[in-house]
Phi, psi and omega in degrees: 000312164316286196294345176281344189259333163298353181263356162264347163293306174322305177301325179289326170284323156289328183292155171310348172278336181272337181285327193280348193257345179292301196227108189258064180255339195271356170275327146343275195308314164281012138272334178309298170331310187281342197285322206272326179301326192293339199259343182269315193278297204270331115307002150072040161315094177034033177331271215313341184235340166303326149319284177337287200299325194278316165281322141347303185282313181313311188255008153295300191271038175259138169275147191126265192332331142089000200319327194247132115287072209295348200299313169305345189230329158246130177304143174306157195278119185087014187238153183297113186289341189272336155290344189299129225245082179279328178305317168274006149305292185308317193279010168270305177260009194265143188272215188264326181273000156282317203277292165276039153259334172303003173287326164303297201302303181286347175074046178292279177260016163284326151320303172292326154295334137334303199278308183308335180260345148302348179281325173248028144224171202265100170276026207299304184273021143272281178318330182273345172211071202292358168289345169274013158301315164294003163273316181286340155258020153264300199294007193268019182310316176327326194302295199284313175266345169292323172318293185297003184272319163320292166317291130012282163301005177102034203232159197264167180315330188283316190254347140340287178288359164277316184293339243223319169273016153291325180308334150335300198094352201242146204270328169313302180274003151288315172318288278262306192294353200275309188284350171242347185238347206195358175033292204283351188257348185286007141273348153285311210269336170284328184283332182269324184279331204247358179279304174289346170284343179278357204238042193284288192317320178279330149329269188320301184308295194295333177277320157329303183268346138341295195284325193240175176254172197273359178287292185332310163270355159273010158318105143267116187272136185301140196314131157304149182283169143297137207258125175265128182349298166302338166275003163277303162312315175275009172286311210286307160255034155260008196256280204319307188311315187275317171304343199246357178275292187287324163242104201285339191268038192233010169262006175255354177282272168327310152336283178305304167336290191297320195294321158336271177345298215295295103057285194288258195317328160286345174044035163255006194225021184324330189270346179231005138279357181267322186314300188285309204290323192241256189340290186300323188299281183306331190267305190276351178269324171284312191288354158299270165340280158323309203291289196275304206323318202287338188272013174251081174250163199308350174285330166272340194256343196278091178208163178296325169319301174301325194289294169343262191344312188273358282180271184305324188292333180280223234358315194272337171262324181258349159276355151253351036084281194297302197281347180265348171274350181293305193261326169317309204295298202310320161285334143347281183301310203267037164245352172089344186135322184270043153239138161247112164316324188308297188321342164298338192274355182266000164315313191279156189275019175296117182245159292332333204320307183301317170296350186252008171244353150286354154309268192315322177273303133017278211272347160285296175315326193204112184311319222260009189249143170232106218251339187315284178314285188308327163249016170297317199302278184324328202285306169282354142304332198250030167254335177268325166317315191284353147304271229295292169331291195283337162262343159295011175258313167296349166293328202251336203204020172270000000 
């Protein structure tokens, strides 16, 4: 009777209720998780990567459970990471969530999601109205002054600029600079880059209307030319030839992007262009997900550090927000009227979502403007800026 009841102390002592009554910061962390399924399942939030990441955390922070070995993956303090022989940690102890964060860890599956969202876009109104490149680079102000904001609190150069490219909007290429320059910060700065992007409708409208007058947003802009096919095509690849000429370490992100493109507009690869948009997409968006999810356990994310990250990042979503709405007012003037500043806010790279909330606010001043096509253009410069931005931040601190 004794060994049987030392053996349910034991089994109690070993369980997750007890280790969670030990440290209750992981019963925390499992109410966030749940906070974040609810904004994915019952608010529809960025779902498709919001889930992942979100269950990612659930099942980090189960105590026990072991899902992760982050241990495997950052060298220890003082010791050289390029010697550090993590690989044969892992193919030795390592589980199924070690194994797929190494897609992260190698800068893996941020490309490939790359080449699936070069699949599904249209670059017709950027070529047809190439001034929005420059819009799509003013929104990447957010990037740039949150680094110095960073810098300031005390975070070093390197994970400054992982903080500092959530004002991108774009969640891939936070991951993509986060996994090369900060490691240990890529379950903040991923939960916070992809919250906020979900959070593009509630973000925007109020700095929109901040910034502008109501003449300003009852603009109506003239119909785009039509774009022609061949220009469509030599688009993907001089913009790869040149970006990757002046910033190399901004070509396999662009590189995948344009291949992505290339893919799409010549309609000579029909079958492995449906393969990256779906199939290659969905499979790397659950290893993304998942993945990154796992790396927010309560020793790492309940920090102070994270409170900055979530902090710096909405600032960094709303001075980017600002700078494309700034140079959208500025071309206005010196156009006379026929530019609506609103299509700047669509510079950060949430695609479509930011064009559809200069649509949706537009067309609430004025029924008859339709904004949509004209802030597509800014909305994919600024999938190419938050490249450009990333590799010139990786350029300066890799």
């Amino acid at each position: 009777m004794q060994a049987f009841f030392e053996t349910i102390q034991k089994i109690i002592e070993s369980s997750g209720f007890a280790r969670i009554a030990a440290e209750p910061l992981y019963l925390v962390m499992i109410v966030v998780a749940c906070v974040l399924l609810y904004l994915a399942i019952v608010r529809e939030f960025e779902p498709l990567l919001l889930l992942p990441i979100a269950f990612g955390m659930l099942l980090a922070n189960l105590p026990g459970s072991g899902i992760i070995h982050m241990e495997y993956f950052l060298a220890p303090a003082g010791a050289d990471p390029s010697a550090y022989p993590m690989f044969s940690e892992i193919l030795h102890k390592g589980g199924l969530a070690d194994m797929l964060y190494l897609g992260v860890k190698l800068g893996i599956y941020p490309p490939l999601i790359f080449l699936g969202i070069g699949t599904m876009t249209d670059f017709g109104p950027l070529i047809s109205n190439p001034k929005s490149l420059l819009l799509g680079a003013a929104a990447q102000l957010g990037i740039f002054t949150t680094y110095l904001g960073a810098r300031w609190l005390g975070f070093t150069g390197p994970e400054a600029s992982a903080i500092g490219i959530i004002g991108g909007a774009d969640g891939p290429t936070a991951i993509f600079v986060t996994s090369k320059l900060a490691p240990h910060l890529l379950g903040s700065i991923a939960v916070a880059a992809y919250s906020y992007m979900a959070l593009v409708p509630v973000i925007q409208p109020p700095i929109m209307k901040v910034l502008t007058t109501k003449k300003e947003r009852q603009v109506v802009m003239k119909q785009l030319r039509t774009v022609s096919k061949t220009e469509k095509i030599i688009f993907p690849i001089m913009c790869t030839i040149i970006i990757s000429l002046i910033l190399p370490d901004s070509a396999i992100l662009i590189g995948m992007l344009m291949l992505g493109n290339l893919m799409k507009e010549s309609g000579v690869v029909d079958r492995i262009n449906k393969t990256a948009g779906n199939e290659l997409m969905n499979i790397i968006t659950i290893f993304l997900g998942l993945s990154v999810g796992c790396t927010t356990s309560a020793n790492t994310f309940l920090t102070q550090q994270t409170v900055f990250i979530v902090f710096l990042g909405l600032i960094a979503f709303c001075f980017g927000t600002a700078g494309g709405v700034l140079l959208g007012k500025l071309m206005c003037f010196l156009t006379h009227g026929q530019v609506n500043p609103l299509i700047g806010s669509a510079g950060v790279s949430a695609v479509p979502m930011a064009a559809r909330v200069s649509q949706k606010v537009g067309q609430k001043e004025n029924p008859q403007n339709f904004l949509l096509m004209h802030a597509m253009g800014p909305n994919v410069a600024g999938v190419i800026g938050s490249a450009v931005a990333a590799g010139i931040l990786i350029n300066l601190f890799s």
